[in-house]
NUMISE-168100 format. One record per residue (C-alpha): residue number from 0; residue in one letter; x, y, z. Coordinates in Angstrom, 3 decimals, always signed. Last residue first. Layout:
REM NUMISE-168100
- pos/code/xx/yy/zz
- NUM/a/X/Y/Z
...
REM end
This chain:
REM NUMISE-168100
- pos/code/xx/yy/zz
- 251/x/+29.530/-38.343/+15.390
- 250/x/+31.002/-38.236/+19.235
- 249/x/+30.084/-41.761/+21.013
- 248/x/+27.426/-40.592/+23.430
- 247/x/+27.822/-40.429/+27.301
- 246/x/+25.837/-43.054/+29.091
- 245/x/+28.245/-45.923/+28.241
- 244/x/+30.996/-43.952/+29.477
- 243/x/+29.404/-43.153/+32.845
- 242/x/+28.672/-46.543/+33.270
- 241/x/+32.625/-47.814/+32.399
- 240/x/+33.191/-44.762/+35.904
- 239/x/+30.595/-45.996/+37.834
- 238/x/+32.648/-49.797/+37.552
- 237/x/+36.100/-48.019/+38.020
- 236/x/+35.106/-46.639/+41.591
- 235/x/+32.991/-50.149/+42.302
- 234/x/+36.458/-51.647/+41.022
- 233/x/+38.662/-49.685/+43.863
- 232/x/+35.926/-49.789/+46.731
- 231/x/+36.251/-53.646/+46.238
- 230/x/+40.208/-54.215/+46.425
- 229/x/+40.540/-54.277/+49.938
- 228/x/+38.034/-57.699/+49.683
- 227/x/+41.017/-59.639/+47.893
- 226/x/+43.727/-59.114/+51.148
- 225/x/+43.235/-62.014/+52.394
- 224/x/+47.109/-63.593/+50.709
- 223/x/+44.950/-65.859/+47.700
- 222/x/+47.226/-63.877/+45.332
- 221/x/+44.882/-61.594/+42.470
- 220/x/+42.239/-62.198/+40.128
- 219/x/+40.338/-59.142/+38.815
- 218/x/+36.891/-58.332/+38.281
- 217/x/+34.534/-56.107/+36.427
- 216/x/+31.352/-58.395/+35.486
- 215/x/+28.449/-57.345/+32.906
- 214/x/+25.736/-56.073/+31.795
- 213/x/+23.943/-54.713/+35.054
- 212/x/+20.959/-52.654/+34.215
- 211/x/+21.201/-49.186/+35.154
- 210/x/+19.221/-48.005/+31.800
- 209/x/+22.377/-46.842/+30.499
- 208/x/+24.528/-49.588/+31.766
- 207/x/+26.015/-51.536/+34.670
- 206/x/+28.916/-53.000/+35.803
- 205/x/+28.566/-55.180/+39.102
- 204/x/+31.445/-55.858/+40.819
- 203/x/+34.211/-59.001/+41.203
- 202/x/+37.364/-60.333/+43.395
- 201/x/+38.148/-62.985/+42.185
- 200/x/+41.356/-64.617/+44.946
- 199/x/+43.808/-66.921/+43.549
- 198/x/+46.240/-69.940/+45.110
- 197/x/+43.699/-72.449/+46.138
- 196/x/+42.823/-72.259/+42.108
- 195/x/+39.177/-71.539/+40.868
- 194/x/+37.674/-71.226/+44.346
- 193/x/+40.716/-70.062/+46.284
- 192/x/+38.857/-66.912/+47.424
- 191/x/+36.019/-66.136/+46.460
- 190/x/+35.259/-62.338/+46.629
- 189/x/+31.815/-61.262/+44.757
- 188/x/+30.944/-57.676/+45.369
- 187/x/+27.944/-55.269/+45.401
- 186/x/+27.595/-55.862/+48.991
- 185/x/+24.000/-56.903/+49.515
- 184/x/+23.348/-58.275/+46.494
- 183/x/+26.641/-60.144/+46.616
- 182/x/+25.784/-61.344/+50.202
- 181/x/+22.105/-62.590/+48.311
- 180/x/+23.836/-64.404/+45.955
- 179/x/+26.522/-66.150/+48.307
- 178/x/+23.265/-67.437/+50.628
- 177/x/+21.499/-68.792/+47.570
- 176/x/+24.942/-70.506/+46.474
- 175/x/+25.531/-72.082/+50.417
- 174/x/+21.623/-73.305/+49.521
- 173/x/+22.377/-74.523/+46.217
- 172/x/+24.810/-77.176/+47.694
- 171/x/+28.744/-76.998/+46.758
- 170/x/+30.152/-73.915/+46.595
- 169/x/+33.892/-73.976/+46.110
- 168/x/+36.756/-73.991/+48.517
- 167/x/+36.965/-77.396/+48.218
- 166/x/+38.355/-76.598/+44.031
- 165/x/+36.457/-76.336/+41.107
- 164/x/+32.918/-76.631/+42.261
- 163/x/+30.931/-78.730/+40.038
- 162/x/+27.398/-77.070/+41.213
- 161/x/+24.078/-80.019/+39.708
- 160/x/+21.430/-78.160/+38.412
- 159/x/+18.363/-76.520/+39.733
- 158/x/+20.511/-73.458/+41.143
- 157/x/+21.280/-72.998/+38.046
- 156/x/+18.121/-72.836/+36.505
- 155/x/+16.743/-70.743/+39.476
- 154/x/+19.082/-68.575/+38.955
- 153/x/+18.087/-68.267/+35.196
- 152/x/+14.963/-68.105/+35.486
- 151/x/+14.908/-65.544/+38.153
- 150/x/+16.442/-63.186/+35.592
- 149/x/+19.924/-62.301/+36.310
- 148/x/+21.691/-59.752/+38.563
- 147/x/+23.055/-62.357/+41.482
- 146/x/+24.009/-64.852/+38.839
- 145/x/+26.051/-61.589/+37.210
- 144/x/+27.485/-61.049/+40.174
- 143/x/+28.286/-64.751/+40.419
- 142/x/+29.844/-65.328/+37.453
- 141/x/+32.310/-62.811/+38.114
- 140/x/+33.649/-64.432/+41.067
- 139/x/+33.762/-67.455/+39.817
- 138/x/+32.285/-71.277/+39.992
- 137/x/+28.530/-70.304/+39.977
- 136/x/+28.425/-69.051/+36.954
- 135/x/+30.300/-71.788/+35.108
- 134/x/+33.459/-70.503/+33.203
- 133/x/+33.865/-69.251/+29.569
- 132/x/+36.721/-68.440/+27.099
- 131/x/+36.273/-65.954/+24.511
- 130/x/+39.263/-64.182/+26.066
- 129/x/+40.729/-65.552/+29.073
- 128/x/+39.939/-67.565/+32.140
- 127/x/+42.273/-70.447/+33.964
- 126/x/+44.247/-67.714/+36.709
- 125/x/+47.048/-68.200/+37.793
- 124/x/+48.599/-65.364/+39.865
- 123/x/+50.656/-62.306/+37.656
- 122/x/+54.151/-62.429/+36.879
- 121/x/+54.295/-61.532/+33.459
- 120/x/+51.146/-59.478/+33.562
- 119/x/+47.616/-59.963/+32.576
- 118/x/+44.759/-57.791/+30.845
- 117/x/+41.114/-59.599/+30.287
- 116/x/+38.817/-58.767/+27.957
- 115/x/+35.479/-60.579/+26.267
- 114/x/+35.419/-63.146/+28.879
- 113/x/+32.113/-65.336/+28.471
- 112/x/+30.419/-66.221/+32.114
- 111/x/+28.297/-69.510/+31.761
- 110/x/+25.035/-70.443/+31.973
- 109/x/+23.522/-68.750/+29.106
- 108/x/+25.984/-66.327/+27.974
- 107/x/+26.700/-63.336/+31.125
- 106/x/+29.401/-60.974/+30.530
- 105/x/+32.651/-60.984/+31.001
- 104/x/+35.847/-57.927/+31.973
- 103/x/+39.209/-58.623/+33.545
- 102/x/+41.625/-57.649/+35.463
- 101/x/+44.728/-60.162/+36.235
- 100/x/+47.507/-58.971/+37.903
- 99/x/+49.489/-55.297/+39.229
- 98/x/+46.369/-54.388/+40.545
- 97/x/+47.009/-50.361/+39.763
- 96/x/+48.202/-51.174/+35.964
- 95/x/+45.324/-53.430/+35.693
- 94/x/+42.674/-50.605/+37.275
- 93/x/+43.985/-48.331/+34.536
- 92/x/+43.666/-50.824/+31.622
- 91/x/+40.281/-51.420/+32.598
- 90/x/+39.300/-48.022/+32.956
- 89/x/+40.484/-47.594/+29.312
- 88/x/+39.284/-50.705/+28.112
- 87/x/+36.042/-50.729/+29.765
- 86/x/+33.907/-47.969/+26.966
- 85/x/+35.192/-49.682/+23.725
- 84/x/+34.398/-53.275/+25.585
- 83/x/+30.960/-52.743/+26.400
- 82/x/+31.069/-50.712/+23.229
- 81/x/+32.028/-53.895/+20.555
- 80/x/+29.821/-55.957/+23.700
- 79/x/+26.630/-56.279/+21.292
- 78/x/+28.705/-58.312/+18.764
- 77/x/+28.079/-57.645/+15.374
- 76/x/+31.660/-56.342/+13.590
- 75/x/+32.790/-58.595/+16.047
- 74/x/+31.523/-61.360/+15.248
- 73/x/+31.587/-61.073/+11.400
- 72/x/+35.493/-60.466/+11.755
- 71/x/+35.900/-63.831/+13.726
- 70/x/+34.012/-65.521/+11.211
- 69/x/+35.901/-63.922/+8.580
- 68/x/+39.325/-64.608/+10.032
- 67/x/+38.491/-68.402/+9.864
- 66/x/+38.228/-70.702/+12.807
- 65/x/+40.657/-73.812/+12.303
- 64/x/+40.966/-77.156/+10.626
- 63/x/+43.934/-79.531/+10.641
- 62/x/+44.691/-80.773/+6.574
- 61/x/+48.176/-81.536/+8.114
- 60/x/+49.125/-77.276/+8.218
- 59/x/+45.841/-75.247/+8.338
- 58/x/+42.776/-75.086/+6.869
- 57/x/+40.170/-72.259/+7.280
- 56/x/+36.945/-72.126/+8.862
- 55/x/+34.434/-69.620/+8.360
- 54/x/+36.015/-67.963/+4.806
- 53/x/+33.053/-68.599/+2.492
- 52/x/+34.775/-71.679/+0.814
- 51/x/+36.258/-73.031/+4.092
- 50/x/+32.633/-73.154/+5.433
- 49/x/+31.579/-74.846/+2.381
- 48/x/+34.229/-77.530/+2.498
- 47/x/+33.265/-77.978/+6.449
- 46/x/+29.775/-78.568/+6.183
- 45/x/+30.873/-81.562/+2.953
- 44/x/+33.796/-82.960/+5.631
- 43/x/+30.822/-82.823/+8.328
- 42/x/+28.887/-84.766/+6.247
- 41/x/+31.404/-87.192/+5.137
- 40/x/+32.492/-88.027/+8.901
- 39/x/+28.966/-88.984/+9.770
- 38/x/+27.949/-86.177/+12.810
- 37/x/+27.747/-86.432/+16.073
- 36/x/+29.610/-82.998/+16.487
- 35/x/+31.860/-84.148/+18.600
- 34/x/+33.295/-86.855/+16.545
- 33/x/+32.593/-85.215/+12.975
- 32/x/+35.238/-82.502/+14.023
- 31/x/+37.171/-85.209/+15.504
- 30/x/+37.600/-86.205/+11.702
- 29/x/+37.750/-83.144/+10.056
- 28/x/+41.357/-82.413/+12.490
- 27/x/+40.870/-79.991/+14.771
- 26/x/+42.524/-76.527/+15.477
- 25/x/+41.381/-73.948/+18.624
- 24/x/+41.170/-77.098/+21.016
- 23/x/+41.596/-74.882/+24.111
- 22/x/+39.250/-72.092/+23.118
- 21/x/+37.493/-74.665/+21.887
- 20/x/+35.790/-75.502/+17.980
- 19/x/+33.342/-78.354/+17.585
- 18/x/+30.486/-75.362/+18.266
- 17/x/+31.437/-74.232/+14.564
- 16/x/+30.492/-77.772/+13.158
- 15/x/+26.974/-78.076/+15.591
- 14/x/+26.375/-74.328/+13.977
- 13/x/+26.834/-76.201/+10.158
- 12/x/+24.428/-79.347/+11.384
- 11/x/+21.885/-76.131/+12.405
- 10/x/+22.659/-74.354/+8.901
- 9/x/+21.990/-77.451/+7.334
- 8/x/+18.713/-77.543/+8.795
- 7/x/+18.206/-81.042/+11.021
- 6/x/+14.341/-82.971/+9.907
- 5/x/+16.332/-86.284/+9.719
- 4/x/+15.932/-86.211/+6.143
- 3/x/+18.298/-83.054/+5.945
- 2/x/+16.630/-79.798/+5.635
- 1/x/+16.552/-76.697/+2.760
- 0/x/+16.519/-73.298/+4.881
REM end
């Protein structure tokens, strides 16, 4: 991989080009692109010439900037959650329809919690996640089952750094965090209410795989009203039944 003088591989300057991109900020002009990237303007209008050119980025309306089709389509065609998701969205569309709001499905992505699903309604409570969008651990209810499941490296990790709770409601020392990891150990469950918005409850399980390793976060985000916790027996039901489907083989 042929390196810039500073010792950077062009596909590592390309990466800090692609990382430019937010779920909120979905379109950027070249020259904001070079902003957040830390890179000169010319060399991030050179990265993102070739990207165009191989269908990575593509350019819209004002010379704006925007994730290409093909990168999206080389994700997914990739991406280990393709049967994560494959084996949720039934059960996931089921446990929506009984919820009546938000149900969604994430994974864990470093030190965040990455939706790769989530089913609303018109009417349903706020909520601030969606797909390909990400959250701290420690701020949601999903992100703290899969906190609770994670290597000791990782908790640890987080627990090490500095908890930006959301809203009051929100965990703000390590040891309230310790003590919320071990009651979601304990329970199976993660139910915060008005942690993300004073409004919404998460209400989260465990789902786990083959090998009865948890890979990811069933949850749903309903009215901040105390009822949140009534909802656990239904998503542990509908988080055995995404296991079963991951243990049963995809017919040839």
């Amino acid at each position: 991989m042929a390196r810039t003088p500073t010792g950077e591989s062009v596909l590592a300057r390309a990466v800090r080009v692609l990382d430019a991109f937010t779920a909120e900020e979905p379109t950027l002009a070249v020259g904001e692109i070079a902003r957040r990237s830390g890179l000169h303007v010319a060399t991030a209008s050179r990265l993102v010439a070739e990207l165009v050119a191989h269908g990575l980025l593509e350019r819209g309306p004002g010379r704006q900037v925007r994730i290409g089709v093909r990168l999206w389509e080389l994700g997914a065609r990739a991406s280990p959650t393709v049967s994560l998701r494959d084996a949720a969205m039934p059960i996931l569309e089921d446990v929506h329809a009984v919820v009546g709001h938000h149900a969604q499905l994430g994974i864990i992505d470093a030190d965040d919690v990455l939706f790769v699903e989530r089913l609303s309604a018109r009417d349903s409570v706020i909520n601030f996640s969606r797909i390909a969008g990400r959250l701290p651990l420690a701020t949601s209810s999903s992100g703290l089952v899969l906190l609770a499941h994670a290597p000791p490296p990782v908790q640890e990790r987080v627990l090490a750094g500095p908890l930006r709770p959301v809203t009051p409601a929100g965990l703000h020392t390590p040891a309230q965090l310790r003590a919320q990891l071990a009651e979601v150990r304990r329970t199976q469950s993660a139910v915060l209410a008005g942690h993300q918005h004073p409004d919404a409850t998460g209400v989260a399980v465990p789902v786990r795989d083959a090998r009865n390793e948890v890979v990811a976060a069933l949850s749903v985000v309903v009215p901040n009203d105390g009822r949140g916790a009534d909802l656990v027996p239904l998503l542990l039901s509908a988080a055995r039944g995404i296991t079963r489907a991951l243990r049963t083989p995809a017919p040839s």
